[in-house]
C-alpha positions in Angstrom: -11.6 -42.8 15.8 -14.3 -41.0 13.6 -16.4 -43.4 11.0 -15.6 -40.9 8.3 -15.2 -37.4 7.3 -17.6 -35.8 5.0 -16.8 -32.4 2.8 -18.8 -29.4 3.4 -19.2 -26.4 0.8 -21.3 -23.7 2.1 -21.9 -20.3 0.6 -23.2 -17.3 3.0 -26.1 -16.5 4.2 -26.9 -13.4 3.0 -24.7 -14.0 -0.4 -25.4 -11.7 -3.5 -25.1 -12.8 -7.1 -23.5 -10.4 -9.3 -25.4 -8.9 -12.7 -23.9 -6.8 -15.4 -25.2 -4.1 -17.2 -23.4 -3.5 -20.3 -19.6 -3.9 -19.4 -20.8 -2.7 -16.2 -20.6 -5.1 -13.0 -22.3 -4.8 -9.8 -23.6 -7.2 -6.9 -21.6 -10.0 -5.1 -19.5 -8.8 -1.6 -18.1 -4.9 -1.8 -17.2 -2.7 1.0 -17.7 -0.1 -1.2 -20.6 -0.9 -3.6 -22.3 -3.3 -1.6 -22.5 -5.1 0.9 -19.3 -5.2 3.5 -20.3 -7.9 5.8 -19.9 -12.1 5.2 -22.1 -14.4 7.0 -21.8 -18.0 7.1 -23.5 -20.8 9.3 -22.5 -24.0 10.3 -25.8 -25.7 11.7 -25.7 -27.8 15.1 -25.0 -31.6 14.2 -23.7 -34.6 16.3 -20.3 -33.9 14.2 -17.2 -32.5 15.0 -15.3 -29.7 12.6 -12.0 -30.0 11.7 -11.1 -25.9 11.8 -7.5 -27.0 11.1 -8.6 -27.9 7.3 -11.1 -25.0 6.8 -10.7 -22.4 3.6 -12.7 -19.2 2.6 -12.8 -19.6 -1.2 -13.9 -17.7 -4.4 -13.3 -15.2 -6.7 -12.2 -11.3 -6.7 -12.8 -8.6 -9.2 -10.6 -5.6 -9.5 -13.0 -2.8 -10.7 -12.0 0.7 -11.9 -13.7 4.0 -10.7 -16.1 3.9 -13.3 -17.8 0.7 -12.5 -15.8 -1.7 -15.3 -13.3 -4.7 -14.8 -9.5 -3.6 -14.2 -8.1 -5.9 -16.8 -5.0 -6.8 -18.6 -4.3 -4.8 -21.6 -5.6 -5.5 -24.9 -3.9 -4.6 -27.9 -3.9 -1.0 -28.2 -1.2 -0.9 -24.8 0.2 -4.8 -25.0 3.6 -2.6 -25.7 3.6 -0.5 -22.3 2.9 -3.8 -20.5 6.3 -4.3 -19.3 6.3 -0.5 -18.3 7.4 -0.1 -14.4 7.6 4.1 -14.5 7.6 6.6 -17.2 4.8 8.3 -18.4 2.8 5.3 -20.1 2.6 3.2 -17.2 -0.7 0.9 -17.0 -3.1 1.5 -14.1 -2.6 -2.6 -13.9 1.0 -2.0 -12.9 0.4 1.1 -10.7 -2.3 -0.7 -8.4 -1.1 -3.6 -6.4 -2.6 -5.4 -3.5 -0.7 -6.9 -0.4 2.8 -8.1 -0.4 2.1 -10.5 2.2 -1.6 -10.9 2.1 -2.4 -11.0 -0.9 -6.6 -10.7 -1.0 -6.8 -12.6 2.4 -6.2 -8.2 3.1 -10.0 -8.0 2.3 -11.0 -9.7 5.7 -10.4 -7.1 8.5 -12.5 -8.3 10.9 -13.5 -11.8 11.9 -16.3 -12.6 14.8 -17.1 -16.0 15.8 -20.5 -17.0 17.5 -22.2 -19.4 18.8 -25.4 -20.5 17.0 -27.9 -21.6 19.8 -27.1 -18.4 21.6 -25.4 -15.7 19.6 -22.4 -15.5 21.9 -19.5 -14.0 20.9 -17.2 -16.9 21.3 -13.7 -14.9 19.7 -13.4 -11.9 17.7 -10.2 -10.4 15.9 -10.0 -7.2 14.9 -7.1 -5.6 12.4 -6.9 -9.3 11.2 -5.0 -8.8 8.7 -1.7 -6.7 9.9 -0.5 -9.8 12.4 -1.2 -12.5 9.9 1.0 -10.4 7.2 4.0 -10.2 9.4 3.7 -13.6 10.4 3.1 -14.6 6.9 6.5 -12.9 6.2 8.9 -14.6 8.7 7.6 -18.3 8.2 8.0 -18.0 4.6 10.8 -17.8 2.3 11.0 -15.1 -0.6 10.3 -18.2 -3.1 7.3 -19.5 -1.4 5.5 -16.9 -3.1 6.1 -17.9 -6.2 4.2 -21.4 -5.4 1.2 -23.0 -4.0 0.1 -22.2 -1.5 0.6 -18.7 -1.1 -0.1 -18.4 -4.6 -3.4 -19.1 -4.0 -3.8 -15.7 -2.2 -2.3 -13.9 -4.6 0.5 -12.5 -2.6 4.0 -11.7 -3.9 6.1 -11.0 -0.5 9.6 -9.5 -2.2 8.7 -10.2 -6.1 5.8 -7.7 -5.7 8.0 -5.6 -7.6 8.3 -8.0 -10.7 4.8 -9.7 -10.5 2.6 -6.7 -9.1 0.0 -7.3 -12.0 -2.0 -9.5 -9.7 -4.5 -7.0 -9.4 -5.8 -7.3 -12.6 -9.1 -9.0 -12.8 -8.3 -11.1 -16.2 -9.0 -10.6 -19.6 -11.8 -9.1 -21.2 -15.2 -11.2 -21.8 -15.3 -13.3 -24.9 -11.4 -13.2 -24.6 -11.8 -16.2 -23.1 -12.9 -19.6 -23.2 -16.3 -19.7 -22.0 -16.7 -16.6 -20.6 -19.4 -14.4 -22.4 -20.6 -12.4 -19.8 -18.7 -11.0 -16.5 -21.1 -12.8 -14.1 -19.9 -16.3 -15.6 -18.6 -18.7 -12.9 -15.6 -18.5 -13.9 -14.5 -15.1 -14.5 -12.8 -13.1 -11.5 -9.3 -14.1 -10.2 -10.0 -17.6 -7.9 -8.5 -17.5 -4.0 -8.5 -19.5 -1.1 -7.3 -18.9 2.4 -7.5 -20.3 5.8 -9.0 -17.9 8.1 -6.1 -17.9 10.8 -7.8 -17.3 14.3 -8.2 -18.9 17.6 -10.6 -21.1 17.0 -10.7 -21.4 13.3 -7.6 -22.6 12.7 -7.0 -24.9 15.5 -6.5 -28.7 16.2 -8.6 -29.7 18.2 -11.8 -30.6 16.6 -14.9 -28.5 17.4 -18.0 -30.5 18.8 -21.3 -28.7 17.1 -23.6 -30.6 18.6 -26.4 -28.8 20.8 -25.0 -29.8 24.2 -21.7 -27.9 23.3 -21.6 -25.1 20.3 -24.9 -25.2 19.1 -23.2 -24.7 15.1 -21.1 -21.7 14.4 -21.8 -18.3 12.7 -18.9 -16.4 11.4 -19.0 -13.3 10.5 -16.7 -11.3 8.2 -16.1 -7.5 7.9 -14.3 -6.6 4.7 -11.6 -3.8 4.6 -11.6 -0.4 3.0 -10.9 -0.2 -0.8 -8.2 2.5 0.3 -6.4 0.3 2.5 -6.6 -3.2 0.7 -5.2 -1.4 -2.5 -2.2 0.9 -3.3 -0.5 2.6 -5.7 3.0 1.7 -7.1 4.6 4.8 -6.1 4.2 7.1 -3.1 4.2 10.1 -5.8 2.8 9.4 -9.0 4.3 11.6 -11.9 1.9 14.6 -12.6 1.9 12.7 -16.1 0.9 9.5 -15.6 -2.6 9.7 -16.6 -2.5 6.1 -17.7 -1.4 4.7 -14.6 -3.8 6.6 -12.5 -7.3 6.1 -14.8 -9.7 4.6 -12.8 -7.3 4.0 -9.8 -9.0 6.5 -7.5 -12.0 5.0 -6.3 -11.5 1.7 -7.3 -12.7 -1.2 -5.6 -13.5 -4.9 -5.3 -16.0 -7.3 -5.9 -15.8 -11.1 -4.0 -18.6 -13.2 -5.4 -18.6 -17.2 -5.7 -18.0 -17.3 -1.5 -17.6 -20.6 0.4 -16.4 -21.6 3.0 -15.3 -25.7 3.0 -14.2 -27.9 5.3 -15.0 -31.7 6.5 -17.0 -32.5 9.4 -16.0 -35.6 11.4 -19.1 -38.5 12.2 -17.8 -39.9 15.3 -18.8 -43.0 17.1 -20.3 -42.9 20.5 -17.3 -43.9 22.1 -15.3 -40.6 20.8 -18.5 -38.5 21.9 -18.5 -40.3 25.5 -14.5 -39.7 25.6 -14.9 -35.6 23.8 -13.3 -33.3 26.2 -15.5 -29.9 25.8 -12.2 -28.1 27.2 -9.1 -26.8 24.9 -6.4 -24.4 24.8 -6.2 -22.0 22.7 -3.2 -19.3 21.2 -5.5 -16.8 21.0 -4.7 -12.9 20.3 -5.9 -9.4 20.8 -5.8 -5.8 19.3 -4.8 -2.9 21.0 -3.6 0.5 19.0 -1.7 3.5 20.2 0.2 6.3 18.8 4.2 7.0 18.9 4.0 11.3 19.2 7.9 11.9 19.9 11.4 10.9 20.0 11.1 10.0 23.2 7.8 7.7 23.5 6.0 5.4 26.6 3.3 3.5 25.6 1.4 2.0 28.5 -1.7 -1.0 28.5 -2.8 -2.7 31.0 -4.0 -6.4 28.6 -5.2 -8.0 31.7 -5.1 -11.6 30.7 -3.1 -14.5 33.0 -1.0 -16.1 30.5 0.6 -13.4 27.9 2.9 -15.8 25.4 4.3 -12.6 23.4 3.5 -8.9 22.7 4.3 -7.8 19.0 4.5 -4.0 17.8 4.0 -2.9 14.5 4.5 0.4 13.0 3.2 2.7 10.5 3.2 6.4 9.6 0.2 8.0 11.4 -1.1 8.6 7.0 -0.4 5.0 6.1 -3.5 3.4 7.0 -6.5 3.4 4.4 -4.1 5.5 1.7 -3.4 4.3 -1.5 -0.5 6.3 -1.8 1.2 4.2 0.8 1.5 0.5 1.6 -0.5 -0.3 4.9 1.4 -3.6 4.7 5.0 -1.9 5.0 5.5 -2.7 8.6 8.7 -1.2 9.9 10.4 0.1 13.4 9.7 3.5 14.9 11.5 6.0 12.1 15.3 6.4 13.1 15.0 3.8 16.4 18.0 4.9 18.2 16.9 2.2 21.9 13.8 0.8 23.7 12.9 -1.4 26.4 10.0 -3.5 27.9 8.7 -2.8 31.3 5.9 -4.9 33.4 4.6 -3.1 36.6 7.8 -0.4 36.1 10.4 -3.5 35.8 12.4 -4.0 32.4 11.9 -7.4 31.7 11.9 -9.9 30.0 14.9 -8.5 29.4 16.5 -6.3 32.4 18.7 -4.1 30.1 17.9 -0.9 27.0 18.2 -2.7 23.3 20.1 -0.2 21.7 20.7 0.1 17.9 23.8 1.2 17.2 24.4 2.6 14.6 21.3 4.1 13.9 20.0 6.5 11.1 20.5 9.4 13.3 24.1 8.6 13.7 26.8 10.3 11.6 30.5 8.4 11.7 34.1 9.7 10.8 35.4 8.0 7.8 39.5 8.5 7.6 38.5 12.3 9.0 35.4 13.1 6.3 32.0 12.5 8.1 29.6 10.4 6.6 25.7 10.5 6.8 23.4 7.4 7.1 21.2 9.2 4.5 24.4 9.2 2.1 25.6 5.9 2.7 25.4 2.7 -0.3 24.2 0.3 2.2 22.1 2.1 4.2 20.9 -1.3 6.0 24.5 -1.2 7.5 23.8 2.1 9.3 20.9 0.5 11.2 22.3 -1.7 13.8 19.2 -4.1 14.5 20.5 -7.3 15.3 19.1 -7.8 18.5 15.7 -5.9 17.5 15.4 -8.4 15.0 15.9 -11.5 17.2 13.6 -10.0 19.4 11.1 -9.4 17.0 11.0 -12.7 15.4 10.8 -15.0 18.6 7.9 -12.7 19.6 6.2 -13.2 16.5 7.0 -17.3 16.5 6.7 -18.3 20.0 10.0 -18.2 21.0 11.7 -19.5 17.7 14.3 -18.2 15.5 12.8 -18.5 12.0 13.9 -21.2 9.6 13.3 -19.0 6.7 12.1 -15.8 6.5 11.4 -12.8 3.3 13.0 -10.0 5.7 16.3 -10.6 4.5 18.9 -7.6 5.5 18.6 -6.7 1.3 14.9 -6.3 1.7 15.7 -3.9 4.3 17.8 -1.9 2.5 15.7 -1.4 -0.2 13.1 -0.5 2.0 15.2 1.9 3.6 16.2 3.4 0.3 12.9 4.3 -1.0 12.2 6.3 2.1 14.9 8.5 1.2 14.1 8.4 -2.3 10.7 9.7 -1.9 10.6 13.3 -2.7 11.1 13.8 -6.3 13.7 15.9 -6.3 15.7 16.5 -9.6 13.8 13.1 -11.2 11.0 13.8 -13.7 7.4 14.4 -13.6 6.4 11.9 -15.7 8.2 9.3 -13.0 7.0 8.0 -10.1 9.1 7.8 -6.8 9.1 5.9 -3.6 8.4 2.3 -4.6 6.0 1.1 -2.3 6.3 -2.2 -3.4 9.2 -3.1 -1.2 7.9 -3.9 1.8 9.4 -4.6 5.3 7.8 -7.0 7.8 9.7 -5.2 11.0 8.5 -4.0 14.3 9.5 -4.5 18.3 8.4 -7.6 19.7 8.9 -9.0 23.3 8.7 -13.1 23.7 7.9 -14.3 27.1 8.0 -17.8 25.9 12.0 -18.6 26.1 10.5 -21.5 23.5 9.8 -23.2 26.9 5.9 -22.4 27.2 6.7 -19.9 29.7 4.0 -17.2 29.9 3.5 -13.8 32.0 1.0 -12.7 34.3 -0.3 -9.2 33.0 -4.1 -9.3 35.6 -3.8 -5.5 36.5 -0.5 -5.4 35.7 1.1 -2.5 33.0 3.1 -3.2 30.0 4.7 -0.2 29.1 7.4 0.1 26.2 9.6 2.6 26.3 11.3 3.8 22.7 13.9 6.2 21.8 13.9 7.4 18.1 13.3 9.9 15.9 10.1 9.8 15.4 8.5 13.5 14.6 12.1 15.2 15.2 12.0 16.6 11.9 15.6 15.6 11.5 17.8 16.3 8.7 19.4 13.1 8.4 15.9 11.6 8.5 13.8 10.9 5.3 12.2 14.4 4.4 8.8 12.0 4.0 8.2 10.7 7.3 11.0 12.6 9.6 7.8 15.4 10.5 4.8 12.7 11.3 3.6 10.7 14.3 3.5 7.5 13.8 0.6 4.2 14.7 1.5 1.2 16.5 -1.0 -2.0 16.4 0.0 -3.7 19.5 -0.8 -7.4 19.1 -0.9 -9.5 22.7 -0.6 -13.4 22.1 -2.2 -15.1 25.0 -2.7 -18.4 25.8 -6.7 -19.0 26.9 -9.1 -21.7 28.0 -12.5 -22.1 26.1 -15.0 -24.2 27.3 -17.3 -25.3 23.9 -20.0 -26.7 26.5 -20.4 -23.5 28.1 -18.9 -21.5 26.0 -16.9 -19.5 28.7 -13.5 -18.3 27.5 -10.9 -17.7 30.4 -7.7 -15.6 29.4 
C-alpha cells in the first residue's frame, strides 16, 4: 500500500493571464482570439498517478462579437428574461452550449505523451461527440440538475428551461469582490475529468524514469461555431436582440488546472508494479452517408474490437451555430441496416428493420395517415431493436439503468425537424428548437456483456443502411430530406500498453 497520497494543482505550461481594457477582455485560452492549444506537464517522479481522480478545472467566459462579456441582463431587459421566442428575446437565451457536454465541448482533441521521449502514447480525436452520447445513456434526465454534471454546465433534456448557462455572470462591480473582469473569480467555474484511455483509468500510472518519464497532455480546443449554437434553427428576421453579438462570439478559459493526487509508494509496491495494463481504449474514423441506400466500409485493423458506435449528423451540422452538433440521431427516415465483417452479417446474422418508419404511410379505418401528420410521431419510428443495439454498443454490452433518451425526448426531437421551416408562423419567431436533443445512432456490441471481442486485423466492417437519406422525400422533413449526411464512427478496442516501453498493442 502507498505511504500517502499527496494533491497536485498544476496550471499549463504555456498559460496566459487575461487583461482588460475598458469592458474589453482579452488573453487567457481562445480558439478564436488566442491561443487554441492547452499544455500541461507532469514531471518524472518515483510516484504513481491516480488518472481515475484527475479533473481539468477553471473558469469560462462567454464573449460577444464585439469583444465584451455575454452577461445576464441588467435592468433595462430584466422583463424579457423569461422570453423563449418572440421578438425581444435575449442573446443569453438564444445561445446555448452542449446538452450533454456542457463546456467539457471545448476540448476536441486530447494527445497524451510521454515526457522523456515525446511519444505519442494515446490520442483522441472528435473527443467530445462519444463522451456526449455516453454521457446521455448513463445518466438520468435529473442528473443534470445536480452535482456532478452540474459542474460542466450541461443541461441534457432541461436545456430548454435552463439554457442560460451560457451567460458569463453579472456585470463587474455587480458583484461581491469583483471590480475588474480579470478577478479570480469572475467567469462561470467547471471541472471535468478528461475521459480517455489512459487518463481516466484505474490502474495507477508509474512516472518514474524507468517507465513514463512524466506525462504531457496536450489539449486542442474546439471551434467557437461548433461549441456554441443558437436557440432556433431559423431565427426570426426580427430578433435583433437575440442575435447581437451572437455571430462571432467566442470563449475565453483562463484559471486552468489540472489536479489530481500522486501516490508515494513503498519499495515493496515499486518491486511488485506491473509496467503492463489494459486499456478500453477508442478511435475516430468519419465517413459520409450519400443515399438511401448506403455501405460504409473500414478496415480498423485492431485484434480485440469491444463495440463500433455510429453517430449521425446532417452533412451542415458540424461547426454551425444554427444547428446543434450535439443532436445525434439515426440516418434521416432509417427504414433497415445491418453489420457485416469480411462480407458476413454478424454479430447479428439477420437485417434490423424499423418498422414503421417515417417513410411509411398506414391505412387508418380506410383514410391514410402520414408519419409527418401523426401526434406521436415517435410511434411511427419503430426502433426498438435499434435502440437495444445502440445502447449495449455504447455500454459494453449493458442495457442502461437510466438513461435521458426517453421515447418523449425523441418525439420532440422528431417534431422539431418537421417544424423547421417557418411556414405560416411569424417573423419575429424562431423555429426548430435545437435545444431538444437526441443521443441516437447505430451501434454494434461484440461484447454479449461477456468480454467477448472481435478480430478486425485486415478484416472489413462494412455497414450496410437503408433510409432516406438525400431522397428528397415528401413525407420527410423539408430541412434535411435533400442533404447528405456525416457519420463519426467510434471503434472501442480493447489494447495493451506497456508504461516501461511505452509500446501500445491493439
Amino acid at each position: 500500500m502507498p505511504v500517502s497520497k499527496v494533491y497536485f494543482s498544476i496550471p499549463p505550461v504555456n498559460d496566459l493571464s487575461t487583461s482588460e481594457n475598458g469592458n474589453i477582455i482579452s488573453g487567457g485560452f481562445s480558439n478564436a482570439k488566442g491561443n487554441g492549444n492547452i499544455r500541461f506537464q507532469i514531471s518524472a517522479q518515483d510516484r504513481l498517478l491516480d488518472t481515475s481522480d484527475m479533473y481539468l478545472t477553471g473558469r469560462i467566459i462567454h464573449v460577444k462579437s464585439d469583444q465584451t462579456p455575454l452577461i445576464v441582463p441588467d435592468a433595462t431587459t430584466k422583463a424579457n428574461y423569461n422570453l423563449q421566442n418572440g421578438a425581444n428575446m435575449l442573446a443569453v437565451t438564444n445561445q446555448n452550449i452542449s446538452n450533454w457536454g456542457g463546456v467539457s465541448n471545448m476540448v476536441k482533441r486530447v494527445i497524451v505523451q510521454s515526457k522523456k521521449t515525446s511519444v505519442n502514447v494515446s490520442e483522441n480525436r472528435n473527443y467530445p461527440m462519444y463522451v456526449n452520447a455516453r454521457t446521455a445513456w448513463t445518466h438520468s434526465k435529473d442528473d443534470f440538475l445536480v452535482s456532478p454534471l452540474i459542474r460542466t454546465q450541461a443541461s441534457g433534456t432541461y436545456a430548454n428551461d435552463i439554457n442560460r448557462k451560457s451567460s458569463s455572470m453579472g456585470k463587474k462591480n455587480s458583484m461581491p469582490n469583483v471590480s475588474t473582469l480579470t478577478e479570480t473569480h469572475y467567469g462561470k467555474p467547471f471541472s471535468f475529468k478528461l475521459e480517455t484511455a489512459l487518463l481516466d483509468n484505474i490502474k495507477e500510472v508509474h512516472l518514474g524514469n524507468e517507465f513514463m518519464g512524466g506525462l504531457v497532455i496536450n489539449l486542442e480546443l474546439s471551434q467557437e461555431n461548433g461549441f456554441y449554437y443558437n436557440r432556433f434553427e431559423s431565427t426570426g428576421t426580427n430578433q435583433t436582440t437575440a442575435s447581437t453579438g451572437v455571430a462571432g462570439s467566442y470563449y475565453i478559459v483562463k484559471d486552468l488546472k489540472l489536479t489530481g493526487r500522486l501516490s508515494i509508494p513503498t519499495p515493496q509496491d515499486v518491486a511488485s508494479y506491473n509496467s503492463q495494463m489494459l486499456l478500453g481504449s477508442r478511435f475516430n474514423l468519419i465517413n459520409d452517408v450519400t443515399s438511401s441506400v448506403n455501405s460504409n466500409k473500414y478496415t480498423p485493423n485492431v485484434s480485440s474490437v469491444r463495440s463500433i458506435v455510429n453517430l449521425y449528423l446532417d452533412q451542415n451540422q458540424e461547426n454551425n451555430r444554427a444547428k446543434n452538433e450535439s443532436n445525434f440521431r439515426v440516418p434521416l427516415g432509417l427504414r433497415e441496416y445491418s453489420s457485416q465483417k469480411n462480407n458476413t452479417r454478424t454479430p447479428q446474422d439477420y437485417v434490423i428493420e424499423v418498422q414503421p418508419n417515417l417513410l411509411a404511410t398506414s391505412d387508418e379505418g380506410g383514410a391514410v395517415i402520414n408519419p409527418s401528420d401523426a401526434g406521436k410521431k415517435a410511434s411511427y419510428q419503430g426502433d426498438a431493436e435499434v435502440r437495444n443495439l445502440f445502447q449495449r454498443a455504447v455500454l459494453n454490452g449493458e442495457i442502461s439503468g437510466k438513461t435521458a433518451c426517453s421515447l418523449e425526448l425523441q418525439n420532440d426531437v422528431i417534431d422539431e425537424q418537421y417544424n423547421a421551416t417557418r411556414g405560416g408562423v411569424s417573423q419575429d419567431n424562431g423555429v426548430g428548437l435545437n435545444t431538444k436533443a437526441n443521443a441516437m445512432g447505430i451501434g454494434i456490441d461484440y461484447t454479449f456483456h461477456m468480454g467477448e471481442t472481435s478480430d478486425f486485423r485486415q478484416r472489413d466492417y462494412d455497414n450496410l443502411i437503408k433510409s432516406g437519406v438525400a431522397s428528397g422525400n415528401a413525407n420527410l422533413p423539408a430541412s434535411r430530406a435533400t442533404l447528405n449526411e456525416t457519420v463519426q464512427t467510434y471503434v472501442k478496442n480493447t489494447s495493451a500498453f506497456d508504461s516501461k516501453t511505452l509500446m501500445m498493442s491493439q
